[in-house]
KEGUNU-869719 format. One record per residue: residue in three letters; x, y, z of N, C-alpha, C in turn; residue number from 1. Coordinates in Angstrom, 3 decimals. Each point is the difference from the previous one (the first is absolute). Example, Ala and Ser with C-alpha at 12.3 -4.5 7.8 and 13.67 -1.06 7.14 Angstrom:
// residues 2
[site 'ALA' [13.190 -5.690 7.800] [-0.890 1.190 0.000] [0.900 1.200 0.000] 1]
[site 'SER' [-0.350 1.050 -0.720] [0.820 1.190 0.060] [-0.770 1.090 0.730] 2]
This chain:
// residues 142
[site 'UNK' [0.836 -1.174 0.000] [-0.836 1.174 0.000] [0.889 1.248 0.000] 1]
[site 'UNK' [-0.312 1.249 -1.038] [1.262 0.505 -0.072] [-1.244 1.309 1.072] 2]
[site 'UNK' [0.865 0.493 0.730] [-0.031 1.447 0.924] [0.040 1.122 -0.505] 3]
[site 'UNK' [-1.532 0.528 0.190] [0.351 1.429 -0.360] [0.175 1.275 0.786] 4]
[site 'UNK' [0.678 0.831 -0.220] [0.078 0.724 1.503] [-1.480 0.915 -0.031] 5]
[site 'UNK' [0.159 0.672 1.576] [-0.999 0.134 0.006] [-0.620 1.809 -0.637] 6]
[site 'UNK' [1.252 0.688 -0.373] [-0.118 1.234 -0.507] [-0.340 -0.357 -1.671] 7]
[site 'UNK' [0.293 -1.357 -0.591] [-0.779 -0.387 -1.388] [-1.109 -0.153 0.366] 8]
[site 'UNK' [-0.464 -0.380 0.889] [-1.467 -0.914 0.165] [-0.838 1.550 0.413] 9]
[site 'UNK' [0.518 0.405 0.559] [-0.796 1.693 -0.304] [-0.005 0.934 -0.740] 10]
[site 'UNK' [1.246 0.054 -0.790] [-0.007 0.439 -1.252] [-0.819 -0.562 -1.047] 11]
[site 'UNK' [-0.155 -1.074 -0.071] [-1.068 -0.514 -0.817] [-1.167 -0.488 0.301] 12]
[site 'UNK' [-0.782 0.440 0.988] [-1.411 0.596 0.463] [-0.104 0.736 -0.126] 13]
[site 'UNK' [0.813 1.362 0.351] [-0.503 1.278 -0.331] [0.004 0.329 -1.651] 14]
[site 'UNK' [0.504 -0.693 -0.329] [0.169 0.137 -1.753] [-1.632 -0.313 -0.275] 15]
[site 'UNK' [-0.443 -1.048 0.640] [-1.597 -0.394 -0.976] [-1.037 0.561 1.061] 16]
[site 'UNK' [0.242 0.721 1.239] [-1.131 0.674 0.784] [-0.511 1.029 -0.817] 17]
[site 'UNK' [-1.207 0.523 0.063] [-0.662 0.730 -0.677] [0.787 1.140 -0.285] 18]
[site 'UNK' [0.481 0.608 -0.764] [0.703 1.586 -0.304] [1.495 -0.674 -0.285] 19]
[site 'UNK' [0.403 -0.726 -0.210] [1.481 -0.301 0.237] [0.245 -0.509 -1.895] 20]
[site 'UNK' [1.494 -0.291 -0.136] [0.020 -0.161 -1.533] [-0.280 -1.303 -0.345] 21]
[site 'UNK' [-0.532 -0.826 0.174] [-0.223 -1.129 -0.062] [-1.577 -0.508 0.106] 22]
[site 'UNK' [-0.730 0.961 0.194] [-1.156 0.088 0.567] [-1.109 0.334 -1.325] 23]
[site 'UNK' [-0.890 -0.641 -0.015] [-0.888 -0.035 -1.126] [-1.005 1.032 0.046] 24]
[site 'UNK' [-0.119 0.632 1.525] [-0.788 1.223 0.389] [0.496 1.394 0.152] 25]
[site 'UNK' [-0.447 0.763 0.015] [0.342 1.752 -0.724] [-0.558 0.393 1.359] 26]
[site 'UNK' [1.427 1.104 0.560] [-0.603 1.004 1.006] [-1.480 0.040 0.635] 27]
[site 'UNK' [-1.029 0.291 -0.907] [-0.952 -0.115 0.341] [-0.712 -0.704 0.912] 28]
[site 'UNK' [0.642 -1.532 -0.823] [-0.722 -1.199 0.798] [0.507 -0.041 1.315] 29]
[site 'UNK' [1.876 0.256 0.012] [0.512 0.102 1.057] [-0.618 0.795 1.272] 30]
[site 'UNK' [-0.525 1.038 -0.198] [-0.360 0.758 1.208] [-1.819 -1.101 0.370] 31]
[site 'UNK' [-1.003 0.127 -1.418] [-0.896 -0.567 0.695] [-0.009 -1.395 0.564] 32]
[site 'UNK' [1.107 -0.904 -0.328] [0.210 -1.248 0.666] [0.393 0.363 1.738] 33]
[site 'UNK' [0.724 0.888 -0.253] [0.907 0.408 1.606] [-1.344 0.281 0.785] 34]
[site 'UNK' [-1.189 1.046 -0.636] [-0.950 0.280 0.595] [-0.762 -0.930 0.746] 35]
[site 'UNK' [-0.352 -1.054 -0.995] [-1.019 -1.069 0.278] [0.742 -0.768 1.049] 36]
[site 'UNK' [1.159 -0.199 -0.021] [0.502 -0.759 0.771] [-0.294 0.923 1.630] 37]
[site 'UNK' [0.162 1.170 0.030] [-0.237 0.496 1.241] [-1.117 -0.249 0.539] 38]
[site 'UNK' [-0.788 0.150 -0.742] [-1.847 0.081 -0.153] [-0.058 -1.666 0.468] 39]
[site 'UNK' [0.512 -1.267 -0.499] [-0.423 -1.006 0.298] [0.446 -0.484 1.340] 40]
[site 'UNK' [1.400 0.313 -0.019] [0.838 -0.390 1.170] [-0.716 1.047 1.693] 41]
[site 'UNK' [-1.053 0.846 -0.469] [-0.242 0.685 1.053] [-0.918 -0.888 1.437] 42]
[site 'UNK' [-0.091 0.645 0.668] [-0.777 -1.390 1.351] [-1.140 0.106 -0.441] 43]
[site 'UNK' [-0.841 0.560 -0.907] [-1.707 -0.327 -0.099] [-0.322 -0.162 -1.052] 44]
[site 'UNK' [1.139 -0.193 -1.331] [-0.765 -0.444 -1.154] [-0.614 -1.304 -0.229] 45]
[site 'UNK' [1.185 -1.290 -0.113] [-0.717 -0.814 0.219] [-0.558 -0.619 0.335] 46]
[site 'UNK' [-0.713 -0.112 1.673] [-0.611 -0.176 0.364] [-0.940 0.888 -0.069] 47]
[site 'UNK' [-0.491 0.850 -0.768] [-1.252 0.336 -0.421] [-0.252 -0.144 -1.262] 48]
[site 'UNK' [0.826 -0.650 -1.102] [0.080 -1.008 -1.118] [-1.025 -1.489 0.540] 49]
[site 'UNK' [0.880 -0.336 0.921] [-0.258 -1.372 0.780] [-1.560 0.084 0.461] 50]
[site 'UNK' [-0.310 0.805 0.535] [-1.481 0.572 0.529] [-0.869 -0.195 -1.060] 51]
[site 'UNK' [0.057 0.433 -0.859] [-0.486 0.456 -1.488] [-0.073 -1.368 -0.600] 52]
[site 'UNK' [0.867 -0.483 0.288] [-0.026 -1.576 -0.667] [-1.515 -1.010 -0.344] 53]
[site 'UNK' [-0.648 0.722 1.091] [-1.076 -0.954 0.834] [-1.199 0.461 -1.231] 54]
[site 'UNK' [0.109 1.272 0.022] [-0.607 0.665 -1.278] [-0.659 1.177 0.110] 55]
[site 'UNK' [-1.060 1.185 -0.376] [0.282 1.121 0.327] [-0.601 0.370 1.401] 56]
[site 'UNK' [0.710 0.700 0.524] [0.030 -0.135 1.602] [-0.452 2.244 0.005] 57]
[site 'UNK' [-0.817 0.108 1.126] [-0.360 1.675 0.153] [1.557 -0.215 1.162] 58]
[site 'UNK' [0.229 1.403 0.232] [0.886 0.902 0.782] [-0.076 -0.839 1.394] 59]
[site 'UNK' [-0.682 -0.122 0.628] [-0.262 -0.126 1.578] [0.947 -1.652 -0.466] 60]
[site 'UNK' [-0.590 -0.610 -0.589] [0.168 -1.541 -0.161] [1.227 -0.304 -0.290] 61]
[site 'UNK' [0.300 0.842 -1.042] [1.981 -0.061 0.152] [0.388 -0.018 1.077] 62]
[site 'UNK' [-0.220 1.632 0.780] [0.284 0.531 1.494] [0.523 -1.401 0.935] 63]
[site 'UNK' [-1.100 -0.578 0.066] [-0.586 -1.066 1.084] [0.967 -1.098 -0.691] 64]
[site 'UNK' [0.079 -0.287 -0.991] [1.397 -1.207 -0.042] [1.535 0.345 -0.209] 65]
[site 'UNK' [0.183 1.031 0.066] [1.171 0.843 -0.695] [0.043 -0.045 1.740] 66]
[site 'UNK' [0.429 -0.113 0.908] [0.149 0.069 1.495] [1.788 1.149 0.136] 67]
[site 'UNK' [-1.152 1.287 0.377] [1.231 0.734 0.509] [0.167 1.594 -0.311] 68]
[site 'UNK' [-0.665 -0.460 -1.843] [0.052 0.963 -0.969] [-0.895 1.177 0.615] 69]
[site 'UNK' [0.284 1.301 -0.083] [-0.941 1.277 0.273] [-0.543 -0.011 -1.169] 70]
[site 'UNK' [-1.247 0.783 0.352] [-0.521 0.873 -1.044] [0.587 0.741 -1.421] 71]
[site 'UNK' [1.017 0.752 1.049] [0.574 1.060 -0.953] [0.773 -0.973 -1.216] 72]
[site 'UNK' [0.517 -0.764 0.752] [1.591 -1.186 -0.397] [-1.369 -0.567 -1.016] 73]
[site 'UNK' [-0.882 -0.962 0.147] [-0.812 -0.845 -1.135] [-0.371 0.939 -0.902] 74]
[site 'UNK' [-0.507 1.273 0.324] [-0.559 0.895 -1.092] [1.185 0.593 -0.779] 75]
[site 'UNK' [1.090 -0.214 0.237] [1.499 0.497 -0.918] [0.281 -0.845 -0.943] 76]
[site 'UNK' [-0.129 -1.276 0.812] [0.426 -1.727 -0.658] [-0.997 0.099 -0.878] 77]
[site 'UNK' [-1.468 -0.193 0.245] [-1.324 0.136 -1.122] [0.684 0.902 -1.306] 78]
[site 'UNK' [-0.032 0.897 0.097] [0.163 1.225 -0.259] [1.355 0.025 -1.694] 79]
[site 'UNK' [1.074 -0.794 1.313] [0.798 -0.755 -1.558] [-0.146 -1.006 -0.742] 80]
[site 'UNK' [-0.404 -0.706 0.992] [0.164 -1.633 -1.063] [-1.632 0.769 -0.914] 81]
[site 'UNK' [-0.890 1.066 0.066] [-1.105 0.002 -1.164] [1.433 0.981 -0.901] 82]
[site 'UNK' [0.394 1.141 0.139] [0.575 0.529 -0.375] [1.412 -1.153 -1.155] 83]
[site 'UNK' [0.183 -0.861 0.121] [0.810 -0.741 -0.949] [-0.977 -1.154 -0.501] 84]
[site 'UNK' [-1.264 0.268 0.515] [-0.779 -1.156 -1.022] [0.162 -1.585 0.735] 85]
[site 'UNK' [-0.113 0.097 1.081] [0.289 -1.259 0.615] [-1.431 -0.371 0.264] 86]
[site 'UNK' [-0.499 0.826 0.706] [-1.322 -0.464 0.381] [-1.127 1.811 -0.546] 87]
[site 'UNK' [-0.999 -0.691 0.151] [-1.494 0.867 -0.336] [-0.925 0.505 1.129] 88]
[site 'UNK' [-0.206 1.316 -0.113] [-1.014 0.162 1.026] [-1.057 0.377 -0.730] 89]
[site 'UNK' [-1.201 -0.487 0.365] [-1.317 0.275 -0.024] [-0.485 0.340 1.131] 90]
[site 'UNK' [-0.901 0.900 -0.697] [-0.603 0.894 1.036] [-1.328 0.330 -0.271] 91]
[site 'UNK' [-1.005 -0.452 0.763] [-1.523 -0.330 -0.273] [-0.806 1.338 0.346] 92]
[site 'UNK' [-0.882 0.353 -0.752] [-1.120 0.883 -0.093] [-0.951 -0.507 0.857] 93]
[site 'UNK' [0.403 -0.034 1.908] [-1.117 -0.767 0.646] [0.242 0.974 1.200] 94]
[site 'UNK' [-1.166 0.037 0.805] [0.082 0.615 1.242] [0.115 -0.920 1.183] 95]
[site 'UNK' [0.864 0.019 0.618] [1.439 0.596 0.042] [0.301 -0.650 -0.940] 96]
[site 'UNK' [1.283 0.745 -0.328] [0.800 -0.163 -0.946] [1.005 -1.113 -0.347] 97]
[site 'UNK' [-0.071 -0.968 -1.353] [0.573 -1.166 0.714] [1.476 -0.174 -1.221] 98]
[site 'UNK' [1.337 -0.179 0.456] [0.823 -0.025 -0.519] [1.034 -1.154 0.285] 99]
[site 'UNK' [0.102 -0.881 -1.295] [0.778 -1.612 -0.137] [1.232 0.456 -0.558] 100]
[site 'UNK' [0.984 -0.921 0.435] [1.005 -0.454 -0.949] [0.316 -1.224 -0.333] 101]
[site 'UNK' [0.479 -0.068 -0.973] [0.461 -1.317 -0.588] [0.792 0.056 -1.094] 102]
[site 'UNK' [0.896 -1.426 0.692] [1.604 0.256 -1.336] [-0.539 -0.359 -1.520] 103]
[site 'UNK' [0.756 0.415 -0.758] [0.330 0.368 -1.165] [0.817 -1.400 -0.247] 104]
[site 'UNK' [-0.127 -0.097 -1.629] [0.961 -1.044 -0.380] [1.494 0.127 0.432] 105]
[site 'UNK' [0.156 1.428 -0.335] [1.571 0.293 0.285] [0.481 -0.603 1.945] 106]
[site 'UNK' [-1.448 0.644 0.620] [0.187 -0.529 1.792] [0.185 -1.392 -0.061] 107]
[site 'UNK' [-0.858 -0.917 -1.013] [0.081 -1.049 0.000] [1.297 -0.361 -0.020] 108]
[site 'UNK' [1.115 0.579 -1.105] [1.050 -0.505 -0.469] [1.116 0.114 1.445] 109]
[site 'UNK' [-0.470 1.430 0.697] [0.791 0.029 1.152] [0.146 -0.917 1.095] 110]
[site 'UNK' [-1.554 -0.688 -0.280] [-0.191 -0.860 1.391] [0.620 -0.979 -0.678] 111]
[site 'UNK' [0.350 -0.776 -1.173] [0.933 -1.125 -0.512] [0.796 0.524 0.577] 112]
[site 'UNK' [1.046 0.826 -0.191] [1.216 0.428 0.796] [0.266 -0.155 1.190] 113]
[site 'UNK' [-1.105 0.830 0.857] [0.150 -0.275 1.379] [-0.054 -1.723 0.193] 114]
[site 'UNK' [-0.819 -0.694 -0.451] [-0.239 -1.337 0.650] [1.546 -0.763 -0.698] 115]
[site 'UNK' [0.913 0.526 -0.620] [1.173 -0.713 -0.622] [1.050 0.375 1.050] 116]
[site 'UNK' [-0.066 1.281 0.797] [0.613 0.344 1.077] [0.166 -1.217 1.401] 117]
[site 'UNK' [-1.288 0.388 -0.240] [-0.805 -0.863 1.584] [0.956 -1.663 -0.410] 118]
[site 'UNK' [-0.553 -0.466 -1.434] [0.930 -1.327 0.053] [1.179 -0.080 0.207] 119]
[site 'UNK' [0.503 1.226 -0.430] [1.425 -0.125 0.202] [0.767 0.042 1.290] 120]
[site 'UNK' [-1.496 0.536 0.834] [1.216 0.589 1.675] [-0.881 -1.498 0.412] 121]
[site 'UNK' [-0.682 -0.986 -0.505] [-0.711 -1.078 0.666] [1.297 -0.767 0.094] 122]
[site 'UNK' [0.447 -0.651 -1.553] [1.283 -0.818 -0.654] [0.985 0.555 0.517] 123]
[site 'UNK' [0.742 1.038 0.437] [0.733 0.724 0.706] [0.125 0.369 1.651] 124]
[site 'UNK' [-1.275 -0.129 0.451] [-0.441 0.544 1.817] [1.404 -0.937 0.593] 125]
[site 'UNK' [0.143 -1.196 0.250] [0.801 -0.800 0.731] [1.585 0.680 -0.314] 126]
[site 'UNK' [0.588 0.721 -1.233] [1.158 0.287 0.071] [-0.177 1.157 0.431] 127]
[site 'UNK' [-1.198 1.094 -0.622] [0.309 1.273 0.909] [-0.443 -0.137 1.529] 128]
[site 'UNK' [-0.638 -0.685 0.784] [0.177 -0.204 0.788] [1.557 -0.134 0.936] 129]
[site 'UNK' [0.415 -0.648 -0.604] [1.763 -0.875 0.421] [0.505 1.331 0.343] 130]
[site 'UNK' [0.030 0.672 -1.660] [0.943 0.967 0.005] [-0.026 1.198 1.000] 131]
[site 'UNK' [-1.142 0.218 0.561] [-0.903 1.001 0.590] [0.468 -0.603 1.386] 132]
[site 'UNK' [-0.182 -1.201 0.475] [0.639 -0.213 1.286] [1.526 -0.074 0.116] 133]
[site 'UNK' [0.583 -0.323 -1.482] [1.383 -0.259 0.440] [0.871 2.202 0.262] 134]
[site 'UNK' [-0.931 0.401 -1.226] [0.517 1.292 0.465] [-0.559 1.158 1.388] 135]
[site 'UNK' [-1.173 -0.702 0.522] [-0.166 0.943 1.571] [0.518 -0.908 0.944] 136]
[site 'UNK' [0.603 -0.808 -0.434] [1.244 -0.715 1.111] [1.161 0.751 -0.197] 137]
[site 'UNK' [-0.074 0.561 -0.676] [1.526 0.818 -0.408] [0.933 -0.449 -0.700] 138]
[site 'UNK' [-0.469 -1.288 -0.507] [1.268 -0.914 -0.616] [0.056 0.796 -1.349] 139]
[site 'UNK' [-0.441 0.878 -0.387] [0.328 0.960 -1.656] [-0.208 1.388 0.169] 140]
[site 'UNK' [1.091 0.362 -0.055] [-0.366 1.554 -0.026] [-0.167 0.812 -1.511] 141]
[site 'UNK' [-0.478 0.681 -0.166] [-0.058 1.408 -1.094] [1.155 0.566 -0.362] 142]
Protein backbone atom coordinates (compact mmCIF):
# COMPACT_ATOMS: atom_id res chain seq x y z
CA UNK A 1 0.00 0.00 0.00
CA UNK A 2 1.84 3.00 -1.11
CA UNK A 3 1.43 6.25 1.62
CA UNK A 4 0.29 9.33 0.94
CA UNK A 5 1.22 12.16 3.01
CA UNK A 6 -1.10 13.88 4.56
CA UNK A 7 -0.59 17.61 3.04
CA UNK A 8 -1.41 15.51 -0.61
CA UNK A 9 -4.45 14.06 0.81
CA UNK A 10 -5.57 17.71 1.48
CA UNK A 11 -4.34 19.14 -1.30
CA UNK A 12 -6.38 16.99 -3.24
CA UNK A 13 -9.74 17.54 -1.48
CA UNK A 14 -9.53 20.91 -1.59
CA UNK A 15 -8.85 20.69 -5.32
CA UNK A 16 -12.53 18.93 -5.93
CA UNK A 17 -14.45 20.89 -2.85
CA UNK A 18 -16.83 23.17 -4.28
CA UNK A 19 -14.86 26.50 -5.63
CA UNK A 20 -11.48 24.80 -5.89
CA UNK A 21 -9.72 23.84 -9.46
CA UNK A 22 -10.76 20.58 -9.69
CA UNK A 23 -14.22 21.12 -8.82
CA UNK A 24 -17.11 20.78 -11.29
CA UNK A 25 -19.02 23.67 -9.33
CA UNK A 26 -18.63 27.58 -9.88
CA UNK A 27 -18.36 30.08 -6.96
CA UNK A 28 -21.82 30.30 -6.89
CA UNK A 29 -22.62 26.86 -6.00
CA UNK A 30 -19.72 27.18 -3.62
CA UNK A 31 -21.22 29.77 -1.34
CA UNK A 32 -24.94 28.23 -1.69
CA UNK A 33 -23.63 24.68 -0.79
CA UNK A 34 -21.61 26.34 2.30
CA UNK A 35 -25.09 27.95 3.05
CA UNK A 36 -27.23 24.89 3.08
CA UNK A 37 -24.82 23.17 4.87
CA UNK A 38 -25.19 25.76 7.78
CA UNK A 39 -28.94 25.74 7.42
CA UNK A 40 -28.91 21.80 7.69
CA UNK A 41 -26.23 21.24 10.18
CA UNK A 42 -28.24 23.82 12.45
CA UNK A 43 -30.03 22.18 15.91
CA UNK A 44 -33.71 22.52 14.46
CA UNK A 45 -33.66 21.72 10.93
CA UNK A 46 -33.81 18.32 10.80
CA UNK A 47 -35.69 17.41 13.18
CA UNK A 48 -38.37 19.48 11.92
CA UNK A 49 -37.72 17.68 8.44
CA UNK A 50 -38.12 14.48 10.68
CA UNK A 51 -41.47 15.94 12.20
CA UNK A 52 -42.77 16.64 8.80
CA UNK A 53 -42.00 13.21 7.82
CA UNK A 54 -45.24 11.97 9.40
CA UNK A 55 -46.94 14.37 6.91
CA UNK A 56 -48.38 17.85 6.97
CA UNK A 57 -48.24 18.78 10.50
CA UNK A 58 -49.87 22.81 11.78
CA UNK A 59 -47.19 24.90 13.96
CA UNK A 60 -48.21 23.81 17.56
CA UNK A 61 -47.69 20.01 16.34
CA UNK A 62 -44.18 20.49 15.16
CA UNK A 63 -43.73 22.63 18.51
CA UNK A 64 -44.89 19.59 20.60
CA UNK A 65 -42.45 17.00 18.87
CA UNK A 66 -39.56 19.22 18.04
CA UNK A 67 -38.94 19.13 22.18
CA UNK A 68 -37.07 22.30 23.20
CA UNK A 69 -37.52 24.39 20.08
CA UNK A 70 -39.07 28.15 20.88
CA UNK A 71 -41.38 29.79 19.02
CA UNK A 72 -39.20 32.35 17.70
CA UNK A 73 -36.32 29.42 16.84
CA UNK A 74 -39.39 27.05 14.83
CA UNK A 75 -40.82 30.16 13.16
CA UNK A 76 -37.05 31.03 11.70
CA UNK A 77 -36.47 27.18 10.91
CA UNK A 78 -40.26 27.23 9.16
CA UNK A 79 -39.44 30.25 7.69
CA UNK A 80 -36.22 28.73 5.75
CA UNK A 81 -36.60 25.38 4.94
CA UNK A 82 -40.23 27.22 2.93
CA UNK A 83 -37.83 29.87 1.79
CA UNK A 84 -35.42 27.12 -0.19
CA UNK A 85 -38.44 25.07 -1.20
CA UNK A 86 -38.11 22.33 1.23
CA UNK A 87 -41.36 22.32 2.58
CA UNK A 88 -44.98 24.30 1.85
CA UNK A 89 -47.12 26.29 3.89
CA UNK A 90 -50.70 26.45 3.50
CA UNK A 91 -52.69 28.59 4.97
CA UNK A 92 -56.54 28.13 5.19
CA UNK A 93 -59.35 30.71 4.69
CA UNK A 94 -61.01 29.40 8.10
CA UNK A 95 -61.86 31.03 11.35
CA UNK A 96 -59.44 30.72 13.19
CA UNK A 97 -57.06 30.65 10.98
CA UNK A 98 -55.55 27.41 9.99
CA UNK A 99 -51.91 27.03 8.71
CA UNK A 100 -50.00 23.38 7.56
CA UNK A 101 -46.78 22.46 6.49
CA UNK A 102 -45.52 19.85 4.60
CA UNK A 103 -42.23 18.74 2.86
CA UNK A 104 -41.68 19.16 -0.58
CA UNK A 105 -40.03 16.62 -2.84
CA UNK A 106 -36.81 18.47 -2.46
CA UNK A 107 -37.59 17.98 1.90
CA UNK A 108 -38.18 14.62 0.82
CA UNK A 109 -34.72 14.34 -0.77
CA UNK A 110 -33.28 15.91 2.52
CA UNK A 111 -34.88 13.44 4.73
CA UNK A 112 -32.98 10.57 2.37
CA UNK A 113 -29.92 12.34 3.55
CA UNK A 114 -30.61 12.74 6.97
CA UNK A 115 -31.72 8.99 7.37
CA UNK A 116 -28.09 8.04 5.43
CA UNK A 117 -26.49 10.04 8.35
CA UNK A 118 -28.42 8.35 11.10
CA UNK A 119 -27.09 4.89 9.30
CA UNK A 120 -23.98 5.91 9.28
CA UNK A 121 -23.49 7.08 13.08
CA UNK A 122 -25.77 3.52 13.66
CA UNK A 123 -22.74 1.28 11.54
CA UNK A 124 -20.28 3.60 13.20
CA UNK A 125 -21.87 4.38 17.12
CA UNK A 126 -19.52 1.45 18.70
CA UNK A 127 -16.19 3.14 17.22
CA UNK A 128 -17.26 6.66 17.94
CA UNK A 129 -18.16 5.63 21.04
CA UNK A 130 -14.43 3.98 21.79
CA UNK A 131 -12.95 6.95 20.48
CA UNK A 132 -15.02 9.37 22.63
CA UNK A 133 -14.10 7.35 25.78
CA UNK A 134 -10.60 6.69 24.85
CA UNK A 135 -10.15 10.59 24.35
CA UNK A 136 -12.04 11.99 27.83
CA UNK A 137 -9.68 9.55 29.46
CA UNK A 138 -7.07 11.69 28.17
CA UNK A 139 -5.33 9.03 26.35
CA UNK A 140 -5.39 11.67 22.96
CA UNK A 141 -4.87 14.97 23.05
CA UNK A 142 -5.58 17.87 20.28
Amino acid sequence: MVRISRDTRLDSLAARMPGGPDSPCDSETHELTRDLMGQVADRWTLLVVAALSDGPQRFSAIQSVVAGVSHRMLSKTLRGLVRDGMITRTAYAEVPPRVEYELTPLGWKLMDLAHGFVDWAQDHGQQLRESRARFDLGSETV
